[in-house]
MMTF fields as JSON, N, C-alpha, C and O atoms, coordinates in Angstrom:
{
  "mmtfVersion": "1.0.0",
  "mmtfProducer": "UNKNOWN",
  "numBonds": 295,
  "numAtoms": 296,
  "numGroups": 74,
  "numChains": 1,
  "numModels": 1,
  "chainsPerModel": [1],
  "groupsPerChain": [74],
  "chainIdList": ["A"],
  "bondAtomList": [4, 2, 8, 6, 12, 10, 16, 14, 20, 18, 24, 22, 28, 26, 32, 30, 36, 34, 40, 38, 44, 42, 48, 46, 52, 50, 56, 54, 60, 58, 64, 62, 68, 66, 72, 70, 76, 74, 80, 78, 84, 82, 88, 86, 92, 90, 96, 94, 100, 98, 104, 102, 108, 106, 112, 110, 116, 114, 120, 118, 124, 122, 128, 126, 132, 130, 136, 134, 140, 138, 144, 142, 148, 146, 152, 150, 156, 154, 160, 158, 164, 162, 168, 166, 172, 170, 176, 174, 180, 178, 184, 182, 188, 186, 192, 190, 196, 194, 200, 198, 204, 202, 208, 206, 212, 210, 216, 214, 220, 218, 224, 222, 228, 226, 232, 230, 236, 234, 240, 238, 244, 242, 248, 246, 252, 250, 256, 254, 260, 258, 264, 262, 268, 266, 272, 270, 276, 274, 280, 278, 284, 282, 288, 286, 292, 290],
  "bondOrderList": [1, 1, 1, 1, 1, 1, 1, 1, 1, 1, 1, 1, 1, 1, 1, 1, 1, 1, 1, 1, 1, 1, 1, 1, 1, 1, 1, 1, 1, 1, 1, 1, 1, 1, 1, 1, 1, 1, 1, 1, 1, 1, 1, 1, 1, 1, 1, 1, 1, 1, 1, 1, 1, 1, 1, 1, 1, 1, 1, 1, 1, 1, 1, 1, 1, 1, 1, 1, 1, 1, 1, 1, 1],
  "groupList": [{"groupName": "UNK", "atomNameList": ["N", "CA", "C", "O"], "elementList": ["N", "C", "C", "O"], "formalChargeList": [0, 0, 0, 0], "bondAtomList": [1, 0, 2, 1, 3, 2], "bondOrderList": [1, 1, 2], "singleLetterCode": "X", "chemCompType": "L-PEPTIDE LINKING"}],
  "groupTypeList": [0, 0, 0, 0, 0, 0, 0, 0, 0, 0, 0, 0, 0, 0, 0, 0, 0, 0, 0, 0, 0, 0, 0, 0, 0, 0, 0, 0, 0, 0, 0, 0, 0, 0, 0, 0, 0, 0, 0, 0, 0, 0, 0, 0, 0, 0, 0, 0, 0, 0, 0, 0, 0, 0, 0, 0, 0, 0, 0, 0, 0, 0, 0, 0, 0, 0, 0, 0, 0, 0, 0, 0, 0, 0],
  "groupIdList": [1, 2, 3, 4, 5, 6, 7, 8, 9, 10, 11, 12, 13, 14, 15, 16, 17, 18, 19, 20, 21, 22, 23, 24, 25, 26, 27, 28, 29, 30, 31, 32, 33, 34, 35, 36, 37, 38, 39, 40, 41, 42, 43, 44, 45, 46, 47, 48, 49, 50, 51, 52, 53, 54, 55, 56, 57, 58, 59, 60, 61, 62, 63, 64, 65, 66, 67, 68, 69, 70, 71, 72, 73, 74],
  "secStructList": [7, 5, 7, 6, 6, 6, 7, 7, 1, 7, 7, 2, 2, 2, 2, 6, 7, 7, 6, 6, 3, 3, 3, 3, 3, 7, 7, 1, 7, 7, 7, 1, 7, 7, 7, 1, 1, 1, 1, 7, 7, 1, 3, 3, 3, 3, 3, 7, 6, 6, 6, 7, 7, 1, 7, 7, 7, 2, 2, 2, 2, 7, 6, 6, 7, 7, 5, 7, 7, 7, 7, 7, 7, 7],
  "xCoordList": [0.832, 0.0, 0.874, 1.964, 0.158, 0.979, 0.721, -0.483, 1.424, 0.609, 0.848, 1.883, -0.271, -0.223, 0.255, 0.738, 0.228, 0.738, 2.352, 2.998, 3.071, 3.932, 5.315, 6.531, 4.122, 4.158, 4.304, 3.454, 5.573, 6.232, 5.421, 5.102, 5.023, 4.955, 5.715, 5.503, 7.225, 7.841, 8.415, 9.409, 7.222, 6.876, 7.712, 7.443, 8.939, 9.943, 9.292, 9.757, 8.144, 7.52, 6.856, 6.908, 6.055, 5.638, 6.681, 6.372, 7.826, 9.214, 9.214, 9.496, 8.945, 8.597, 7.586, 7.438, 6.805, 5.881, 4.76, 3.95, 4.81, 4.138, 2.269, 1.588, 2.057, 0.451, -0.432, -1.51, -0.497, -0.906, -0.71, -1.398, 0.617, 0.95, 0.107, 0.003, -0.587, -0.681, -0.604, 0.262, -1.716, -1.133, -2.581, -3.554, -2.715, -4.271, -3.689, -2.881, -4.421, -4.457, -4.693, -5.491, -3.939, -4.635, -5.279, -4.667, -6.707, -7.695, -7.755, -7.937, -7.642, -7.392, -6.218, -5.317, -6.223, -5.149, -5.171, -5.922, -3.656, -3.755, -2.674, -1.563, -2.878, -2.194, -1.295, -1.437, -0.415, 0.453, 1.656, 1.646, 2.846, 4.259, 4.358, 3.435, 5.781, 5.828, 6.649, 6.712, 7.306, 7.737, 9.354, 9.692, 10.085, 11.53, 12.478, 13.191, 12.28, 11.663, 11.481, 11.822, 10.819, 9.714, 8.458, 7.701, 8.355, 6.791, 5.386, 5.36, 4.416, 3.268, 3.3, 3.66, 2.977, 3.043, 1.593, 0.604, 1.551, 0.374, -0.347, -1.281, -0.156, -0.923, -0.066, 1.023, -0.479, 0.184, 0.078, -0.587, 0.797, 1.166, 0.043, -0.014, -0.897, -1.623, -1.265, -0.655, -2.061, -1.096, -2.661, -3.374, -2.931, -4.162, -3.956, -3.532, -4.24, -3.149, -3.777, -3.437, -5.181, -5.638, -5.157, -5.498, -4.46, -3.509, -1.458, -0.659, -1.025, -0.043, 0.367, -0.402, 1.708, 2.167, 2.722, 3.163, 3.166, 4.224, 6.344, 7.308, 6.094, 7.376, 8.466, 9.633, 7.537, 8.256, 9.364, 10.083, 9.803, 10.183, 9.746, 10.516, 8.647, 8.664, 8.75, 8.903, 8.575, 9.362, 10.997, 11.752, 11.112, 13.141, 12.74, 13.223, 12.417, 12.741, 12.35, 12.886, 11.154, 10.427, 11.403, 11.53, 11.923, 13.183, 12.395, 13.072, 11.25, 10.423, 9.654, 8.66, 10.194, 9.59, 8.073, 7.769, 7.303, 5.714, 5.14, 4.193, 5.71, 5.264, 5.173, 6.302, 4.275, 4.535, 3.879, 3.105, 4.569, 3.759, 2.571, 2.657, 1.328, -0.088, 0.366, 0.919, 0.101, -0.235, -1.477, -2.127, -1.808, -3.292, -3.369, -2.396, -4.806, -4.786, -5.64, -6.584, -5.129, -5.878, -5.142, -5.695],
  "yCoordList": [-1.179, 0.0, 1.239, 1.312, 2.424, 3.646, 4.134, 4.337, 5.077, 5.451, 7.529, 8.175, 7.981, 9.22, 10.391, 11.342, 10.495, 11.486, 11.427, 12.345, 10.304, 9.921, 10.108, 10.115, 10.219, 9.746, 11.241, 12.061, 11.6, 12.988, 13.006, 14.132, 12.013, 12.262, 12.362, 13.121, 11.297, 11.489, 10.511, 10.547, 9.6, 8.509, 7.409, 6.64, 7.177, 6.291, 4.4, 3.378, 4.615, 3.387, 3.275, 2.08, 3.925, 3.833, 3.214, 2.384, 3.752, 3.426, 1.765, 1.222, 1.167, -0.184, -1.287, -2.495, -0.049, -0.943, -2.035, -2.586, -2.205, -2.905, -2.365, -1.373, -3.805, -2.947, -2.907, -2.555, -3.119, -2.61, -1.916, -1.784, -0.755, 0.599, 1.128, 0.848, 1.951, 3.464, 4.913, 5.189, 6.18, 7.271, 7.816, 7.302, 8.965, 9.399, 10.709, 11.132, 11.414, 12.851, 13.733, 13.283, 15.127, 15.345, 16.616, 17.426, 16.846, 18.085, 19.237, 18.995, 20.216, 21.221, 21.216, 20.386, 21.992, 22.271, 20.63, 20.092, 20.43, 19.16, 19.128, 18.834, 19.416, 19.589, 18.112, 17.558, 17.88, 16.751, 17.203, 18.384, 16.595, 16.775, 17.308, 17.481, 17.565, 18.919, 17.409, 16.238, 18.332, 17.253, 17.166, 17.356, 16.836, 16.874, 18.694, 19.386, 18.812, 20.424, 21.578, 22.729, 20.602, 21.705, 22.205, 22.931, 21.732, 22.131, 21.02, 19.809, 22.071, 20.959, 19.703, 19.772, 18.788, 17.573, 17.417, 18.044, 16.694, 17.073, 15.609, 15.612, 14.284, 12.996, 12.187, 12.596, 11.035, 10.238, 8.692, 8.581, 7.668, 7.139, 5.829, 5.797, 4.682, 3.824, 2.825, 2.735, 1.466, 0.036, -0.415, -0.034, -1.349, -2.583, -3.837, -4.878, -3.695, -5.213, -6.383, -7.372, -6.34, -7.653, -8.042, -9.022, -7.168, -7.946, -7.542, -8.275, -6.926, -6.908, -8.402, -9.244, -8.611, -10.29, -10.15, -11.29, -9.322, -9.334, -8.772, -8.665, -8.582, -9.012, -7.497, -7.556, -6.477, -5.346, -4.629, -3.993, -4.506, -3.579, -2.566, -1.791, -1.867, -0.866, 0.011, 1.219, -1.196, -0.428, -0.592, -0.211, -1.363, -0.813, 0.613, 1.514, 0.935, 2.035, 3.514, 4.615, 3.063, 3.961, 5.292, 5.126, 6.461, 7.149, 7.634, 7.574, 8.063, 8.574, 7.571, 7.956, 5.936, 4.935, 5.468, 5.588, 5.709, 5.733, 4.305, 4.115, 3.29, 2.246, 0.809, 0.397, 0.223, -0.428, -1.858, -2.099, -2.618, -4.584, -4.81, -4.784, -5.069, -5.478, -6.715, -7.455, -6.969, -8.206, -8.803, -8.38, -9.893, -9.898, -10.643, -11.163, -10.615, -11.342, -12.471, -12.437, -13.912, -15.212, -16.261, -17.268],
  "zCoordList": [0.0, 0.0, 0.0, 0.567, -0.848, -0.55, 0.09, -0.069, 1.788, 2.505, 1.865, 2.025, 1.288, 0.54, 1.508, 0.893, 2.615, 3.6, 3.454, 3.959, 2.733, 2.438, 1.012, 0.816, 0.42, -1.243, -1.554, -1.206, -2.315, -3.064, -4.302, -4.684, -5.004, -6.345, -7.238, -8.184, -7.087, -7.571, -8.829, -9.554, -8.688, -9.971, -10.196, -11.119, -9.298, -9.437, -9.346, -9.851, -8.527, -8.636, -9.556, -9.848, -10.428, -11.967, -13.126, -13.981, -12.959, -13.892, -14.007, -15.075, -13.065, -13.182, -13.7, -13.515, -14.621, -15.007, -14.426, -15.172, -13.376, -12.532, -12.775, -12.512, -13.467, -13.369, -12.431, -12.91, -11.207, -10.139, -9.593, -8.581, -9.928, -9.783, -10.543, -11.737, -9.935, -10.796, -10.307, -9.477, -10.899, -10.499, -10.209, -10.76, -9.25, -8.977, -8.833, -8.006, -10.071, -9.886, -8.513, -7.69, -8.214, -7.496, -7.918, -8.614, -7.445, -7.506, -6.529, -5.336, -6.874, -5.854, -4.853, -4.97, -4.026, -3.212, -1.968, -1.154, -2.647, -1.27, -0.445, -0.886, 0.788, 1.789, 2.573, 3.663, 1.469, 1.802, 1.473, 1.126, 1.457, 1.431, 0.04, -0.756, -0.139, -1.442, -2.141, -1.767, -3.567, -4.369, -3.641, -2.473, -4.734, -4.278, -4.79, -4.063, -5.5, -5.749, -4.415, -4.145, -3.891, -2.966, -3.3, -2.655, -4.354, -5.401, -4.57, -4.351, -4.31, -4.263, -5.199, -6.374, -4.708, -5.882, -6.734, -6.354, -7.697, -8.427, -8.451, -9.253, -7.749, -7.482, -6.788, -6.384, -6.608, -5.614, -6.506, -7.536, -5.94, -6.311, -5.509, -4.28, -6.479, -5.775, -6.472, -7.537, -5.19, -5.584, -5.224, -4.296, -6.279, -6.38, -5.624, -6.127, -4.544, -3.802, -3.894, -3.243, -5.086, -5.222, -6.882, -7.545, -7.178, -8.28, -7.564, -8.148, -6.898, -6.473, -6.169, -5.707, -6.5, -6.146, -4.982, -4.841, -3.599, -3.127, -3.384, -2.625, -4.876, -5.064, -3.919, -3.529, -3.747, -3.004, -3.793, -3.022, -5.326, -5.954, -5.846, -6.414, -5.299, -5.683, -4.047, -3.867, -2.91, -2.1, -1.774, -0.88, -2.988, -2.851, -3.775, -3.089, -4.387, -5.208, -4.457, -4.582, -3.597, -3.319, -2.093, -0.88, -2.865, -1.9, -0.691, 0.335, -0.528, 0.43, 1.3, 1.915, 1.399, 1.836, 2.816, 4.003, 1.201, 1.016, 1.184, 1.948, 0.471, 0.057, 1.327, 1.594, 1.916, 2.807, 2.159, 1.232, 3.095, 2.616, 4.16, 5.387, 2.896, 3.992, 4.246, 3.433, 5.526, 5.916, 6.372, 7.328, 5.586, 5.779, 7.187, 7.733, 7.75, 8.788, 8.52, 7.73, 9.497, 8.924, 8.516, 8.073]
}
């Protein structure tokens, strides 16, 4: 999961192609962390974890460790 209070917007987990990555615009003023810049960021970065495999590439990549592993319970 990406946790977005987290997440710069800085797309490095997209670079991977992973199709359960994707990207969610953001609308209006959003009061979360700036880019690497310092620029408001303009979306965040989301993960589908009912097609995600586990493999956790994209939290090696991820420089702002946004990206965390669910553990389900059961």
């Amino acid at each position: 999961m990406v946790d977005i209070d987290k997440c710069i917007g800085c797309k490095l987990c997209l670079g991977l192609n992973c199709p359960p990555i994707s990207w969610k615009n953001v609308t209006g003023g959003f009061d979360g962390p700036l880019t690497a810049q310092g620029k408001p960021r303009k979306g965040f970065a989301v993960i589908d974890s009912a097609f995600c495999n586990g493999c956790s590439l994209c939290m090696q990549v991820c420089s702002a460790k946004a990206i965390k592993e669910v553990v389900a319970n059961g």
